[in-house]
C-alpha angles and dihedrals in degrees: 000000000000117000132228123196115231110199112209137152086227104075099130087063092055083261107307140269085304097038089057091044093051090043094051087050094053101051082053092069089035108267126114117235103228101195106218125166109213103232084073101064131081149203127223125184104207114163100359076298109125115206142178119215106211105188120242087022117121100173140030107287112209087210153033128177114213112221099162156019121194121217119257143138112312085259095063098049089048086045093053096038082048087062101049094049076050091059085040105051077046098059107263120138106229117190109227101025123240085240095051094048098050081046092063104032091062105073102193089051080050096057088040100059096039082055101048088044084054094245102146111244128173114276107274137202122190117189145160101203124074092206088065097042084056088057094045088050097050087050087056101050086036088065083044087248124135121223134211122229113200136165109272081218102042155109152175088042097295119159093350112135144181127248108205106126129040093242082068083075088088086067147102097090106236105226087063102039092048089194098316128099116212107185127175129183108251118250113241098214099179108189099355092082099178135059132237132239118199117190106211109195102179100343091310121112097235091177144011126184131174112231109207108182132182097251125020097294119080102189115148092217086059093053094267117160121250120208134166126274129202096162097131091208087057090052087034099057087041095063084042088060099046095042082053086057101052091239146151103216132354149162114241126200111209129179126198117212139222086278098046100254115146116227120189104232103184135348118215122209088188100037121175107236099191098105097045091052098062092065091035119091090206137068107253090190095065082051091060089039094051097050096040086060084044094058092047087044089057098046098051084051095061114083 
């Protein structure tokens, strides 16, 4: 049985609710899910040769599937991400791609790109200076908007705040910011109190679910309610958003305002599915692990 690396930051529990649920779909089509977490492999240039040593694999693999990233120093995520754009130069097929996964994670990118494709996505600041977040601030509360601080690096909900008050201007809280200032200008959803995720799988909408949390923030890490979508504009603007990223597959957070428009918040390169498989009658995970063949199928068919 052939082998493909996951790599994952839960090793240690034999890769996780998705790992187990990626590995189970590919023995189902004959490979073996060898869980990995990247900080444990290596390179060695020997002979002008580069190599990269993936522990517990004994032969080129033509795949990994990248499930994780663990945080680190900015040298050790370039390090890691180094590692994936080296598989790749060397004709590996990694799902997500090292390219698509830096893009993401990087919020303000993010915001960037969805912009420059014409996806609407709520007004953004990015700044280094605290000085110039408080002003941006003041502006804010000034236009009687309220703005959204998150983590540039970040996910689940995890250290996003809200600016409403001028005593807010003691936040952000300085182990999440690390010195950048990722501000957004806060959705007023009216009546449509919930957010959306797609799951884009090549450019198709494989699944849409509506989050419905107890405060303004829906995540499902966080006990938020997920219920099915079929509003074809939700599904539409998703595809838009990961066609803007370059990706393979993605999960995409959309709002809809008080006017019903729709705006792309974020876009994830590694997006849980748990929640949305509990309201989904097929196995997302055999959807990732199919394309992701078919993508290895299609490369060793091209001379």
């Amino acid at each position: 049985m052939q082998v493909v690396p996951i790599f994952t930051d839960e090793v240690a529990q034999a890769g996780g609710w998705h790992g187990q649920c990626l590995a189970e779909a590919f023995a189902r089509r004959g490979w073996q899910a060898l869980m990995v977490s990247l900080d444990s492999c290596h390179v060695s240039i020997s002979e002008q040769q580069v190599q990269v040593h993936i522990p517990g694999l004994t032969q080129p693999a033509p795949m990994a599937f990248v499930r994780g990233v663990a945080a680190g120093t900015t040298q050790q995520i370039i390090t890691r991400m180094n590692l994936l754009h080296t598989l790749q130069r060397q004709g590996m097929v990694v799902y997500n791609h090292g390219r698509a996964i830096e893009t993401t994670v990087d919020k303000g990118l993010t915001s960037q790109l969805l912009a420059e494709q014409g996806v609407a996505t709520p007004a953004t600041w990015v700044c280094e200076h605290r000085q110039i977040a408080h002003h941006l601030m003041q502006q804010a509360l000034d236009a009687r908007k309220t703005l959204v601080i998150k983590p540039l690096f970040g996910s689940q909900g995890k250290g996003v705040r809200l600016i409403e008050h001028r005593q807010a201007f003691a936040l952000p809280q300085d182990r999440f910011v690390e010195g950048v200032y990722y501000l957004q200008e806060k959705i007023d959803c009216g009546p449509y109190q919930h957010d959306y995720r797609v799951f884009v799988v090549r450019g198709e909408p494989v699944a849409v679910m509506r989050r419905q949390g107890d405060n303004w923030l829906h995540n499902v890490a966080r006990g938020a309610r997920c219920t099915p979508c079929d509003e074809a504009d939700v599904a539409a603007i998703g595809v838009r958003a990961a066609q803007a990223i370059s990706i393979d597959y993605a999960g995409v957070d959309v709002m809809r305002d008080k006017h019903g428009k729709l705006w792309v918040i974020e876009v994830n390169s590694i997006p849980a599915w748990r929640g949305l498989q509990s309201i989904t009658a097929f196995d997302i995970a055999d959807v990732l692990v199919d394309d992701l063949l078919g993508l290895v199928s299609n490369q060793a068919a091209q001379p």
